[in-house]
N, C-alpha and C positions, 0 to 999 in steps of 0.2 A: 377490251377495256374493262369490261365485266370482271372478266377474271382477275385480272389485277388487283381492283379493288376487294376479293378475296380473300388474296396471297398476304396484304397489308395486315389483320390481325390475327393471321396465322404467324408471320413472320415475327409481331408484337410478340404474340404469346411463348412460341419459340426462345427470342428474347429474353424472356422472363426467368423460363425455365432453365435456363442456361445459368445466370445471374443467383437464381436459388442454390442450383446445384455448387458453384464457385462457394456458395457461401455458407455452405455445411459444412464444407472445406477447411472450415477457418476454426482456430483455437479461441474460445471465447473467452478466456484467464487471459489473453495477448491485446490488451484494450490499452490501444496507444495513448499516450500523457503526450499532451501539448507542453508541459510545464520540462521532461526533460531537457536537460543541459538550460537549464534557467533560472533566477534563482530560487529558491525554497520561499512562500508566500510568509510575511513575518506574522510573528503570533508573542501575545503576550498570557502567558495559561495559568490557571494555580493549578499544585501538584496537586493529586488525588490523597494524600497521606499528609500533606502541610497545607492545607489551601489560603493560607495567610501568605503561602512563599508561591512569588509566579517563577517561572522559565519563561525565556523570551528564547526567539529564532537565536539574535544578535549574540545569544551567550555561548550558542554554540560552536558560532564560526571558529576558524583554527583548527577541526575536528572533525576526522570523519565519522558518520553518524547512520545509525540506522533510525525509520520512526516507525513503530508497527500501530497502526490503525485497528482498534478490537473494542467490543464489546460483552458484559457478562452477558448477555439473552443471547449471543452468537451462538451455536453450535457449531462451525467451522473454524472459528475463532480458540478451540477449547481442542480442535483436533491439531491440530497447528501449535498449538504452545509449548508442547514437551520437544519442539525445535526451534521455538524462542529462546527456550530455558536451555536449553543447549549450546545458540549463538552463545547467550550471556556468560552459559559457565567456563568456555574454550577462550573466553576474550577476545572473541574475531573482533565485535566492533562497538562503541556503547549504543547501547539497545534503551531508546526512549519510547513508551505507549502511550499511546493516544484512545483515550478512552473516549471512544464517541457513542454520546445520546444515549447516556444511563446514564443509572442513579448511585450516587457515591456509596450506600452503603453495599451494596449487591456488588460493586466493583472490587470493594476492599475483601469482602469476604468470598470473594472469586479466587483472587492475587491469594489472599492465605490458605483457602486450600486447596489452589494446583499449582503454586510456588509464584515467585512474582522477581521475574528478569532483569525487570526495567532499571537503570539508573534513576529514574525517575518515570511518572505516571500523571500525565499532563490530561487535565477535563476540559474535553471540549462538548459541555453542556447542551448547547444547542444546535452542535452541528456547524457552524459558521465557518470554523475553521478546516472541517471535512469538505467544505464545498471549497475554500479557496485551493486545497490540495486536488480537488476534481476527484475525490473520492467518492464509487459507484456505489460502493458498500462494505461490509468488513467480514474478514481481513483483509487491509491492504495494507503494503510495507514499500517502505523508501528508504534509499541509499542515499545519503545528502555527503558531500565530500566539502572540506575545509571551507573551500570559500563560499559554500551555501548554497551551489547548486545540483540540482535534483539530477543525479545522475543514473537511476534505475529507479523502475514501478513495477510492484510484482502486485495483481489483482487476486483475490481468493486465499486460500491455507499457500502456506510454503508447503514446499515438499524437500523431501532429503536432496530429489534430482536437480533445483531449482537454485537451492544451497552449493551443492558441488559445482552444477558448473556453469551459473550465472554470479552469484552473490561470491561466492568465496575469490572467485577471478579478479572480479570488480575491485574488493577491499584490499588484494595483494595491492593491485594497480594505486590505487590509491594511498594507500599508505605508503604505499613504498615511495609516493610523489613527492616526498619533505616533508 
């Protein structure tokens, strides 16, 4: 009986180690969204360029849409946008930013000199709207399709490989739905 009660936090720690090992394993940019296929949480924002003019969720519906989540103090953000500015120039999809938790003027003078994508550039000042999308940090990017729901979450910089052959698939599919 002695030994038994041995074997128990060896087995525990076995366990453990097992458990860590699965989970090194694991792509930490693959951080699953409860909000997929659901719909997009509504926002009423002023643009970062008109902040007398807001965008609502509601204006977009009808429209497949991308939302790129970034910040000027980002530095991953800044690596990532010569393939924002890319989406926007090829016309895959319109490409809306989300400027979260800066300051208006360090955003505009971001956008002027490393070009500025966006159809528009929606301030979410304090983050409010960052949490209802369960965003972990920035960059992060959403596919939003016609009827407003969240159809991909991509965590961290895009990558070209991310583009070919998750996003560009997604928005054929999608557009091509009506």
């Amino acid at each position: 009986m002695k030994r038994l009660r041995f074997l128990w936090p060896l087995a525990l720690f076995l366990g453990v180690v097992v458990l860590l090992f699965a989970g090194l394993g694991l792509n930490p940019r693959e951080v699953p969204s409860p909000l997929i296929g659901k719909p997009a949480p509504a926002f009423a924002l002023p643009k970062l360029h008109a902040p007398e003019q807001t965008i609502r969720r509601d204006d977009l519906l009808g429209k497949v849409w991308m939302l790129n989540v970034w910040a000027s103090w980002c530095a991953p953000c800044q690596e990532e946008h010569p393939l924002v500015l890319d989406i926007a120039r090829r016309n895959l999809v319109a490409v809306y930013g989300l400027n979260y938790k800066d300051q208006g003027d360090a955003a505009r003078r971001w956008l002027a000199r490393l070009g500025d994508p966006y159809v528009a550039t929606l301030v979410d000042a304090d983050g409010r709207i960052g949490i209802d999308y369960g965003v972990y940090g920035v960059p992060e990017t959403f596919i939003i399709d016609r009827q407003g729901q969240i159809r991909f979450k991509h965590t961290g910089p895009l990558t070209p490989d991310v583009l070919r052959t998750r996003i560009e698939p997604l928005l054929k599919e999608l557009q091509g739905a009506g």
